[in-house]
N, C-alpha and C positions, 0 to 999 in steps of 0.2 A: 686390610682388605686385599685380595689376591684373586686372580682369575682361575677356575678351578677346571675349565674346559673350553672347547672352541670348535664351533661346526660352521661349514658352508652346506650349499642346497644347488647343487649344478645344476638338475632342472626342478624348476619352481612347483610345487604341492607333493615332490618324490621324496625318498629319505635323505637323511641329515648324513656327515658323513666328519666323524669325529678328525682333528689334526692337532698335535703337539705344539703346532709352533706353526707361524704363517707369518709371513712378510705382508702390511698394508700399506697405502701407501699416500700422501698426501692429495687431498683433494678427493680418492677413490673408494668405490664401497670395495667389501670384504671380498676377496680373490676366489674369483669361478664360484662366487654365489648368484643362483638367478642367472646362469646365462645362457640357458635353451626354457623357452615354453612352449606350453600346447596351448594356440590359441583357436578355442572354441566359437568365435563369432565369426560376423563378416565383416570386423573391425578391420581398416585398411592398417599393414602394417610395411615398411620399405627397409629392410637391410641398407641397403644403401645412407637410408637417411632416415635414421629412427627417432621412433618419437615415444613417450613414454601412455600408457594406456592402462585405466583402472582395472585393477587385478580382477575382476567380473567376468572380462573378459577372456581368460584363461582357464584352462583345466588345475583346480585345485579345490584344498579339503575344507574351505567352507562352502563351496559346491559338492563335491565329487566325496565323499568322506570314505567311498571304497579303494578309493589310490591308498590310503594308508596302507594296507595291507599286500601291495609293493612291494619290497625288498628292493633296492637299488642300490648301485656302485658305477662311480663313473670313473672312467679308464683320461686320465688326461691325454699321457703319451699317444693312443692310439687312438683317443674321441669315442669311445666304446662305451653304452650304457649295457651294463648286467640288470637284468632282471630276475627276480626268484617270484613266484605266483602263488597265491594262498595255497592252491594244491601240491607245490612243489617241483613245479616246471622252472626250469632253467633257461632264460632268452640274454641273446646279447644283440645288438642292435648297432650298426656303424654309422655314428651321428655326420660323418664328413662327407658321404656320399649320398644318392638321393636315393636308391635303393634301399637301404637300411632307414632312413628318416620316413620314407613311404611305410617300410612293415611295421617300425614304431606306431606311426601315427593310425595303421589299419589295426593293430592291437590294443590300443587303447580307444580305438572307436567303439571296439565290440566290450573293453570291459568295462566302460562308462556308457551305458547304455541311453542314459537321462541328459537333461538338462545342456543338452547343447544344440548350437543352432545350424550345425550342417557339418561337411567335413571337418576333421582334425589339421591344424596345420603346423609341425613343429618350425618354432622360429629362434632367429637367433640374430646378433648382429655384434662387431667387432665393435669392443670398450662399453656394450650396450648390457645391462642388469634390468633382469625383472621383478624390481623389489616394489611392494605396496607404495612407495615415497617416489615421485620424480625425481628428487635430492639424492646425490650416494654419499649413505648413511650405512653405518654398521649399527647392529641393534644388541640389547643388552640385558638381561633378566638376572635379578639378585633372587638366589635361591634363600633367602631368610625372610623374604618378603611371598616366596611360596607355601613355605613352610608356618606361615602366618597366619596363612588362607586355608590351612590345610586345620590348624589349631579351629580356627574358628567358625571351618564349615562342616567338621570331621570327617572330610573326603581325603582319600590320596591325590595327588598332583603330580603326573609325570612332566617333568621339566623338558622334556623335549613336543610336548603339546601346544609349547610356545615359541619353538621353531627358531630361535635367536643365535646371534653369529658370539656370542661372548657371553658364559655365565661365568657370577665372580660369589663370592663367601667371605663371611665376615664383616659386612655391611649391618648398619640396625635394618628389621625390616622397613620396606616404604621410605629409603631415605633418598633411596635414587630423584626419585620422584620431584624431591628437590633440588639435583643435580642440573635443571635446568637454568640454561645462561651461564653455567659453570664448566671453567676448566677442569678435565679429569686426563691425568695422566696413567694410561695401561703401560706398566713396563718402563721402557722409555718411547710409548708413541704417546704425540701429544694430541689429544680431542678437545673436543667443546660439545655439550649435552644438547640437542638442538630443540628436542622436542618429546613429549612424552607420546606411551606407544599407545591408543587407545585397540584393545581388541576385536575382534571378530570371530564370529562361529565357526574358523578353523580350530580353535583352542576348544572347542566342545566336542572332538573327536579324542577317541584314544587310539593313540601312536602305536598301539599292537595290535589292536583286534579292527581300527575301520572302523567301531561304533561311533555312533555321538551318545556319550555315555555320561556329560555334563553341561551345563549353562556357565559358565564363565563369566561372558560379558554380562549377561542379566544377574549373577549371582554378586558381581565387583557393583557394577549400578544401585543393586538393592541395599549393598552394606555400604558403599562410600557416595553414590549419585555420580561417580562415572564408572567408564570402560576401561581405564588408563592400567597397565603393567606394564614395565619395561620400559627404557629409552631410546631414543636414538642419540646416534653420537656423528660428529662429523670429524675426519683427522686432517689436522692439521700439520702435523709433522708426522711424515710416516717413519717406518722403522717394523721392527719383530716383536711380535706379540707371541707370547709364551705359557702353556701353564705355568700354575705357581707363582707368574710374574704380579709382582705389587699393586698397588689402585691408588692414588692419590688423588685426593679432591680438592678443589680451590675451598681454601676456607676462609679467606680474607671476604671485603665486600664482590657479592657477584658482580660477572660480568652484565652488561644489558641482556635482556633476554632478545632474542631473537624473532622475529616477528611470525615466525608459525610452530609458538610453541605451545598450543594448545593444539587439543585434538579437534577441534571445531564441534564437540558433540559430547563435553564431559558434563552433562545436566540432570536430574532428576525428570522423571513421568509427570509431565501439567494432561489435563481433560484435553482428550481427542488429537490429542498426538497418534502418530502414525510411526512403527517401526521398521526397518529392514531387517530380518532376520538375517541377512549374511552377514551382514558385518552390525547390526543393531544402532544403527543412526537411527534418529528421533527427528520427527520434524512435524511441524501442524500444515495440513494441507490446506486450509481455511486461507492461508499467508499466500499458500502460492497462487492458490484464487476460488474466491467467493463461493465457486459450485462444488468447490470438492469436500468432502469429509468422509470419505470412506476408502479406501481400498479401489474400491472397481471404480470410481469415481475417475481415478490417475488414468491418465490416457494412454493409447498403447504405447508411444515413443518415451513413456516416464524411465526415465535411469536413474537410480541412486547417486547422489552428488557425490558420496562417500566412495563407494566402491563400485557400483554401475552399474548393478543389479538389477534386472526387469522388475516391472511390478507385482509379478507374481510372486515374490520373494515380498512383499508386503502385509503387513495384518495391524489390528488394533493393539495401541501398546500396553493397554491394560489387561489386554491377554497376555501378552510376553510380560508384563508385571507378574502377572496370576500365574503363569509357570513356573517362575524362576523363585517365587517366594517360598 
């Protein structure tokens, strides 16, 4: 097994930005991955003293599936985000001043027209990542376990639909999967598998055109009874991670597993479950109380446990069965 590529996401739902070789580092997620977003509510958020907030709350493509189409580059040396625009407009944006962070945040107000609850606000905070997990985790997609999916659904699968900081080759498919609670050494950095990745309806967007042009999460449910692709990994000895560089997996008896190594939501559809279409959690509303079973039933202050999605991002799950079937 061997790492066959390697991307970070400097601001969080924009493009991916391929690297040869990257230094991680114990204890720390993936270097200048996640570390400006746009957040779209009126979530309190303090540089000074940050705190970690469900990805809902941000501008990104299981919201916004028109950022795909985007083009981005982020300038470290100088804090500079490039812009290229479907029609082929050219922006470059100066993320360290507030002038530039202003014309950022006023152009992606006008090109995400939907689905947000008042001004743009780009954020950002020192040692602070905006990745789905509170945890800093580097995440990890075995393209033979795409390529699986692709056998058995006969669709193509662009590997970067799934947005991950380490693809690796030469795995069986779906083996990762049991890499949880297990040491895995990239290279010479040493990890532990913390948790599997369960997906969301960012991965039903294509990474070239901005459609949603597949079910993903509903199509993984339908064949296995969960959401789960991909892992997370935590390092525990850092060092350089490399293409090409090797993959070793603990093969003796695993380690314990980890007490959030489940996705909280890897289930099949029971009667009168309810889904969130952004990230496709399942839950019975009957549970959380007696009067509800429907959709408009959830009150207006209802979030998504999962990712914190209003309830308009809500429907019956035997509909999202009946689509994705």
């Amino acid at each position: 097994m061997r790492i066959t590529s390697l991307y970070r996401y400097p601001v969080k739902g924009l493009s991916p930005e391929r690297l040869p070789s990257v230094r991680v580092a114990s204890g720390e997620g993936f270097p200048l991955d996640r570390i400006y977003a746009l957040l779209r509510t009126d979530a309190a958020f303090h540089p000074a003293a940050p705190t970690w907030l469900a990805k809902a709350n941000f501008v990104m493509l299981m919201l916004h599936e028109q950022i795909a189409g985007l083009k981005t580059h982020y300038s470290e040396h100088d804090k500079t985000l490039h812009i290229q625009t479907p029609d082929g407009r050219a922006m470059a944006f100066l993320l360290d001043i507030t002038s530039g962070r202003t014309a950022l945040e006023q152009f992606m107000l006008e090109f995400i027209p939907k689905r947000r609850n008042g001004p743009l606000r780009l954020v950002e905070a020192q040692g602070h990542q905006f990745t789905d997990k509170a945890a800093k985790y580097i995440s990890l997609i075995n393209l033979a376990s795409l390529r699986e999916l692709e056998r058995r659904w006969g669709q193509s699968l662009d590997p970067l639909r799934f947005r991950a900081n380490v693809y690796i080759e030469d795995a069986e498919p779906f083996s990762e999967l049991d890499w949880v609670g297990r040491e895995v050494l990239l290279g010479n950095v040493h990890t532990v598998a913390m948790q599997r990745n369960g997906r969301c309806a960012a991965t039903n967007v294509n990474p070239d055109t901005g459609i949603r042009d597949r079910d993903i999460p509903g199509q993984l449910r339908a064949t296995f009874g969960h959401k789960d692709l991909g892992i997370y990994l935590r390092v525990i000895n850092g060092g350089w991670l490399r293409e090409g560089d090797p993959i070793t997996v603990q093969s003796t008896e695993a380690m314990p597993k980890p007490a959030d190594t489940a996705t909280g939501n890897a289930t099949g559809i029971a009667a009168g479950q309810l889904i969130c279409t952004a990230c496709y959690y399942l839950f019975d509303p009957r549970i959380l109380h007696t009067a509800w079973s429907r959709p408009e039933d959830l009150p207006d202050s209802w979030r998504c446990p999962d990712c914190g999605a209003t309830r308009d991002t809500v429907i019956p799950a035997a509909t999202q069965q009946a689509a994705s079937s």
